[in-house]
C-alpha positions, -999 to 999 in steps of 0.1 A, spaced: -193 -150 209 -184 -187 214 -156 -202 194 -176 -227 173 -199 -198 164 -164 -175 157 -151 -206 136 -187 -205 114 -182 -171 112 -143 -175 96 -152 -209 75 -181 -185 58 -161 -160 51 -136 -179 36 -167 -195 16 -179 -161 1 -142 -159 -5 -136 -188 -25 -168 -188 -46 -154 -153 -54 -124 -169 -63 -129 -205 -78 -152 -223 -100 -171 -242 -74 -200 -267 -94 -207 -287 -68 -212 -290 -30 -185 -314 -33 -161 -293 -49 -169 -265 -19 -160 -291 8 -126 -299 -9 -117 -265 -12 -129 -254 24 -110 -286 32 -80 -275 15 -81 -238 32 -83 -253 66 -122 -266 78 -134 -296 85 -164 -290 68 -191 -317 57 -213 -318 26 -242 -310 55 -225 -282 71 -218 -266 35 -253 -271 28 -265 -249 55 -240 -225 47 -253 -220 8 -289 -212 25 -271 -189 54 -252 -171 26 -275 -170 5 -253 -181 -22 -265 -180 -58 -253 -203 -89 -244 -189 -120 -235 -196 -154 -200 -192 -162 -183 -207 -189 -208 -233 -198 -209 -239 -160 -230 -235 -133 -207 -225 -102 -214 -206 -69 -211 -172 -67 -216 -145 -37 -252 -132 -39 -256 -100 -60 -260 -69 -40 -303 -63 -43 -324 -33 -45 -353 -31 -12 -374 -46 -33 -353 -79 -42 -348 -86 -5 -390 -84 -7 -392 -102 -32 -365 -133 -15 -385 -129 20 -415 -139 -6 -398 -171 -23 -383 -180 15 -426 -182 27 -434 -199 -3 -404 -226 -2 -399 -231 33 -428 -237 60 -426 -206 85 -451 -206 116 -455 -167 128 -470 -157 165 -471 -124 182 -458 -118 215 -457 -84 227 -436 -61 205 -417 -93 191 -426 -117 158 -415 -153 165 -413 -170 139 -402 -212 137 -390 -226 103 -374 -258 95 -339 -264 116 -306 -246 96 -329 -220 80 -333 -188 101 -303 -173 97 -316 -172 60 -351 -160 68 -339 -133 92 -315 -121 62 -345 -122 42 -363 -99 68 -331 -76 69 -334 -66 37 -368 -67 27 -374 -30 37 -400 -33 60 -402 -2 81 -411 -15 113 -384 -40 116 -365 -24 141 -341 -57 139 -342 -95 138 -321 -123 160 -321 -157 146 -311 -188 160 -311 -227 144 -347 -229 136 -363 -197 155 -363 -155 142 -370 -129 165 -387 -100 150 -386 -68 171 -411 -38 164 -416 -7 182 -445 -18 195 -474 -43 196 -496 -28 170 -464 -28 147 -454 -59 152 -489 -74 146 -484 -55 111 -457 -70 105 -469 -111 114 -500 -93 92 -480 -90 64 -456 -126 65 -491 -144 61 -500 -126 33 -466 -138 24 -475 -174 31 -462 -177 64 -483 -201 83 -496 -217 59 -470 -243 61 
């Protein structure tokens, strides 16, 4: 591992950590306190990590702050691979045992979260870069099943 890709690592630890911690409204507010714990981060850069982390607002105290996303159930991380398809274009193709799918640059890391814990069975594991997912399947048929059922999602369709 590289050390800018170590560095994202730490800064979004340190994110889920603070948004634990603090009341964080605002993207703002979450590049002053990443700021103030040591990162260089950018309104951008936080951006991207929200969608990454997949972190959630809630309502506390009359507020809406961040907050770590809430542990799901196998059907919640269905049901956020769903809302993903529907809000973001994704473009699917088959090659060999392997989905690949291409969504808009910042976004896979989400999407392949998404496909983590979705539950589907023959997701053996995914590998996401900027704006690219790797799916892997056992096999061809499988992973044909599986580009199968991301259209029914909406994938391609973007």
């Amino acid at each position: 591992m590289n050390e800018l890709n170590v560095r994202k690592q730490q800064r979004q630890q340190t994110l889920v950590r603070l948004v634990g911690e603090r009341r964080l409204a605002t993207q703002q507010d979450v590049v002053r306190a990443l700021r103030a714990a040591g990162y260089a981060a950018t309104q951008a850069t936080v951006s991207r990590d929200i969608v990454e982390l997949g972190l959630v607002k809630v309502a506390r105290d009359g507020t809406h702050v961040y907050a770590p996303p809430l542990a799901q159930p196998a059907s919640g991380g269905i049901d956020r691979l769903r809302r993903f398809c529907e809000e973001y274009p994704v473009q699917g193709a088959v090659a060999g045992n392997i989905v690949v799918l291409r969504t808009p640059p910042g976004t896979a890391n989400a999407l392949a979260i998404a496909l983590d814990t979705s539950g589907f069975a023959d997701v053996i594991g995914t590998i996401a870069g900027d704006d690219t997912v790797f799916v892997a399947a056992h096999d061809p048929a499988r992973a044909r099943g599986i580009n199968k059922r991301l259209n029914a999602m909406g994938v391609g369709k973007g």
